[in-house]
LOLO-25457 format. One line per field, with one value per residue (C-alpha): residue number from 1; residue in one letter; x, y, z. Coordinates in steps of 0.05 Angstrom, whole numbers, plus 5000, padded with zeros to 4 digits. Example, Ala and Ser with C-alpha at 12.3 -4.5 7.8 and 13.67 -1.06 7.14 Angstrom:
residues 2
i [1 | 2] .
aa [a | s] .
X [5246 | 5273] .
Y [4910 | 4979] .
Z [5156 | 5143] .
END
This chain:
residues 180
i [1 | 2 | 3 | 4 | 5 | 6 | 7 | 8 | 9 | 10 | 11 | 12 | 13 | 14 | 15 | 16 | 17 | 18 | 19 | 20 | 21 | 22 | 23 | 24 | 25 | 26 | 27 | 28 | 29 | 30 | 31 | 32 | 33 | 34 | 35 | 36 | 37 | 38 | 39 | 40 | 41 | 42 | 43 | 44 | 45 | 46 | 47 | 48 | 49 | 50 | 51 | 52 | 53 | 54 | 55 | 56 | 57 | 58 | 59 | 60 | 61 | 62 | 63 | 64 | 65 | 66 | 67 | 68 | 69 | 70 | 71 | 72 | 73 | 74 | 75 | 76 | 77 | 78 | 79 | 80 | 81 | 82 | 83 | 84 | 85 | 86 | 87 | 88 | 89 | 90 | 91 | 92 | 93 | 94 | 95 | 96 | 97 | 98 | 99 | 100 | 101 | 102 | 103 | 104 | 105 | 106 | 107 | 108 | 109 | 110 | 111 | 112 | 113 | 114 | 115 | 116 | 117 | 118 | 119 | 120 | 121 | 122 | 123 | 124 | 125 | 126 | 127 | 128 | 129 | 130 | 131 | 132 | 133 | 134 | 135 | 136 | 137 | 138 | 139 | 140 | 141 | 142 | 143 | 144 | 145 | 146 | 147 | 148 | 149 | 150 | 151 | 152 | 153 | 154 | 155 | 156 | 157 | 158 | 159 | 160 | 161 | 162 | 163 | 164 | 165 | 166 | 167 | 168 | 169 | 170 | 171 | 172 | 173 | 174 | 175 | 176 | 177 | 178 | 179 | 180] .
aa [x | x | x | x | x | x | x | x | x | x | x | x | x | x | x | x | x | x | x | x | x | x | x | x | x | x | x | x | x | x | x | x | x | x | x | x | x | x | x | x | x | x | x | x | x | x | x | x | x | x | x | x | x | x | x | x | x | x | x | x | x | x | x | x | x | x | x | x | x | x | x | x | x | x | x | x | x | x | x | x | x | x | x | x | x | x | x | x | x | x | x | x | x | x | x | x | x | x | x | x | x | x | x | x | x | x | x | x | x | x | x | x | x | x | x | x | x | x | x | x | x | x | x | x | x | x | x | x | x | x | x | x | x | x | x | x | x | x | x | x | x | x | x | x | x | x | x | x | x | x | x | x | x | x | x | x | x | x | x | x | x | x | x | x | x | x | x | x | x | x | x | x | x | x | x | x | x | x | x | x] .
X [4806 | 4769 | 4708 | 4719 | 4665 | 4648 | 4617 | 4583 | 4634 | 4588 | 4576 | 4615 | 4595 | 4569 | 4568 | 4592 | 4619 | 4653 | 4712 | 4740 | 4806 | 4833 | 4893 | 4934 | 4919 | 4839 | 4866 | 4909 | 4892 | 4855 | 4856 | 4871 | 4821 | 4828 | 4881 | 4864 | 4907 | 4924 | 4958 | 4895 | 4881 | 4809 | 4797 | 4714 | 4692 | 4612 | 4609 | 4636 | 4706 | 4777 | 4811 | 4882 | 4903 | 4945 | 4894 | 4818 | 4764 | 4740 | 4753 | 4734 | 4656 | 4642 | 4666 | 4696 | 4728 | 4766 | 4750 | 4831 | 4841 | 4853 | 4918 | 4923 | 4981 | 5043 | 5030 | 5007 | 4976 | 4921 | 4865 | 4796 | 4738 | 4661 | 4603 | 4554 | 4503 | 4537 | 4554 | 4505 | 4476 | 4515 | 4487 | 4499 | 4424 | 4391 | 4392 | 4435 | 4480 | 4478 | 4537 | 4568 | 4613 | 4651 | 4665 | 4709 | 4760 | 4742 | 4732 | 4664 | 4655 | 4591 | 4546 | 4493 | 4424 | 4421 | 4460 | 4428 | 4453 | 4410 | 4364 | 4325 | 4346 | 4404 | 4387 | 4395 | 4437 | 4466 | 4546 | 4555 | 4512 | 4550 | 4613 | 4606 | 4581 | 4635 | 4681 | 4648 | 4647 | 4722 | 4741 | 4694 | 4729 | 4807 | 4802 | 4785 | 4783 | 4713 | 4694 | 4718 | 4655 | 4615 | 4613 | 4623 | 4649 | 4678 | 4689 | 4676 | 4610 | 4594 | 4627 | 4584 | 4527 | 4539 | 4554 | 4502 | 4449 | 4493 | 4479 | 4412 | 4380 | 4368 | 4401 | 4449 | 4517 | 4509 | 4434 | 4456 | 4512 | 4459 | 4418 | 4472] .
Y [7820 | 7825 | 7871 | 7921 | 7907 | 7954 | 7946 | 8008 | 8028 | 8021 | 7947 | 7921 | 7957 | 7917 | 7849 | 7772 | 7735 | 7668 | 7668 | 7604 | 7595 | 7589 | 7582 | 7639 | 7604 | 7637 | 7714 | 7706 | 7754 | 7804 | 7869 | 7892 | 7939 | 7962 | 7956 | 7977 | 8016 | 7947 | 7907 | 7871 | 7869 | 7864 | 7841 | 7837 | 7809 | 7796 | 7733 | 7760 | 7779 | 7750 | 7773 | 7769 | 7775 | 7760 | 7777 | 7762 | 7758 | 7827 | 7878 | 7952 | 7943 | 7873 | 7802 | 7759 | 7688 | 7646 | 7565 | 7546 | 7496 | 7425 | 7410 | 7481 | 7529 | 7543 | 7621 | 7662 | 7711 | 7681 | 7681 | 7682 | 7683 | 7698 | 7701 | 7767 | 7728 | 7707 | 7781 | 7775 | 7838 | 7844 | 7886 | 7885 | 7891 | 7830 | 7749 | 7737 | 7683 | 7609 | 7566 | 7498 | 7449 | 7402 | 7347 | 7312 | 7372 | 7400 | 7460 | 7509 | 7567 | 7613 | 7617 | 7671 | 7650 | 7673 | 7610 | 7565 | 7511 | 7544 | 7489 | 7538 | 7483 | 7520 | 7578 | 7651 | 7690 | 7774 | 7773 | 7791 | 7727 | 7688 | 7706 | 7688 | 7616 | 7604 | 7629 | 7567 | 7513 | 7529 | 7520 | 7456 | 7429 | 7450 | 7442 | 7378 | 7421 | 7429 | 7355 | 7339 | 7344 | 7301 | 7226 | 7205 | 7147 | 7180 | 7254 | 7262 | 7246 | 7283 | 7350 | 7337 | 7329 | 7395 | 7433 | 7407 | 7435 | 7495 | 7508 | 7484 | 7509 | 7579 | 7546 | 7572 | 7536 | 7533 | 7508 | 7454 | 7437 | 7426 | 7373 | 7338] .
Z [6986 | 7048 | 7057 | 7105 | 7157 | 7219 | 7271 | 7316 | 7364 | 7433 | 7407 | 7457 | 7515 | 7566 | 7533 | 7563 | 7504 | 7497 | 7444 | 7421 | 7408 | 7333 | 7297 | 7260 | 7188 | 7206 | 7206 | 7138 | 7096 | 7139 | 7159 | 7229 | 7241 | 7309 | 7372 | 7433 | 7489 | 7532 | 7454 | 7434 | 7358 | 7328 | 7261 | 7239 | 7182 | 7172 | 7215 | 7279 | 7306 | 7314 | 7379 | 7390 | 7460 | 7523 | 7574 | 7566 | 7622 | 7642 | 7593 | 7625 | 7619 | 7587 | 7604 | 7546 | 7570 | 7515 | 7509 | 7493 | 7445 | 7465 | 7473 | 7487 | 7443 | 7469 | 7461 | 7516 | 7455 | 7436 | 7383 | 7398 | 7348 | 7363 | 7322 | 7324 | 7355 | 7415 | 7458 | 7494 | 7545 | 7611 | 7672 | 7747 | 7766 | 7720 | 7737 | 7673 | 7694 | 7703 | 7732 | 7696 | 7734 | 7694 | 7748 | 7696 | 7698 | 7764 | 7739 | 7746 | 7702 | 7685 | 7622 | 7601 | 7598 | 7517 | 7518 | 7468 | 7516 | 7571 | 7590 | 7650 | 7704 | 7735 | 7771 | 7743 | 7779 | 7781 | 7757 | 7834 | 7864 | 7799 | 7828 | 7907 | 7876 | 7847 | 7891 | 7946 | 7898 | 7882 | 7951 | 7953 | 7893 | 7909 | 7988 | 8032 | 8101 | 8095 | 8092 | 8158 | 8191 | 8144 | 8144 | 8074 | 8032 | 7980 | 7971 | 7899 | 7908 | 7970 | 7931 | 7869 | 7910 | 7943 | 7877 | 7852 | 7900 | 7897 | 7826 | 7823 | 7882 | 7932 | 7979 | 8015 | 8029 | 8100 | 8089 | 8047 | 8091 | 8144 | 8108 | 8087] .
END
C-alpha cells in the first residue's frame, strides 16, 4: 500500500525540471493524486513525481521538458518521472540557463545551472537570452542559406564551430560571423 505523500501545493511554481520517460509497470499500484485542468495526472511518492501527459514544455509558470525513451513509445501520453531534487528555481530576471548541442543528433536544448552536469564552461544565460540562442543555432543546424558566404570544406564543421562559440562565448552571432 502506498504512503500517501504530499507535496506543498506552490512547489511547483516557478520551477525547470527534466522528467524522464518511464514505462506504465513504474505507476502500478499507486495512487493518482492529482489531475490538473489541461488531463495531466500526478502521482508523488517520497522520491519525486510520476507525470503522465500529452503536452510537456511550459506548464503556466514553470518549464518541465521530458527525455523520451530510446526507441521512443508509440503513445503520445507519456510518463515522466523526476526526483525532488531536480525542480530546480525558474525566474525571468536571473542567468539560470546554459545551452547543450548534441552534434550527433543535431539537436540543441537548454539545461539549468543546478545541473550536476554543469561544468561552469557554457555561459549562463536569462530563459529570454536562452531562448534567442537557440532559436540561431536551430537555423544554423536545419538551414544551409547562411553558409553561402563562407568558404568552407565541410559544413559540419564550420556549424559546430559556430555553435560552439555561440554557446560558449558573449559573442554575438554577427560578431562571430565576422571572424570566421
Amino acid at each position: 500500500m502506498q504512503k500517501n505523500f504530499k507535496p506543498h501545493p506552490n512547489s511547483f511554481k516557478n520551477t525547470f525540471c527534466v522528467f524522464h520517460e518511464v514505462l506504465s509497470s513504474e505507476i502500478e499500484g499507486l495512487k493518482k493524486q492529482f489531475e490538473s485542468k489541461a488531463g495531466s495526472t500526478y502521482y508523488y511518492t517520497e522520491t519525486g513525481m510520476y507525470r503522465i501527459s500529452n503536452h510537456w514544455g511550459r506548464l503556466a509558470n514553470s518549464k518541465w521538458r521530458l527525455i523520451a525513451r530510446e526507441p521512443e513509445t508509440e503513445s503520445k501520453t507519456k510518463i515522466g518521472f523526476a526526483a525532488w531534487n531536480e525542480f530546480y528555481p525558474d525566474n525571468a530576471e536571473e542567468k539560470l540557463y546554459y545551452i547543450e548541442a548534441d552534434f550527433d543528433k543535431n539537436a540543441v536544448t537548454y539545461q539549468h545551472k543546478k545541473n550536476p552536469k554543469y561544468n561552469s564552461k557554457a555561459i549562463l544565460r536569462t530563459s529570454f537570452e536562452t531562448t534567442k540562442r537557440i532559436k540561431q543555432i536551430r537555423n544554423l543546424q536545419q538551414l544551409t542559406s547562411w553558409a553561402k558566404h563562407f568558404d568552407y570544406d565541410d559544413i559540419d564543421d564550420l556549424r559546430k564551430q559556430i555553435i560552439n562559440e555561440l554557446i560558449y562565448t558573449e559573442k554575438t552571432l554577427d560578431e562571430i560571423k565576422r571572424e570566421i
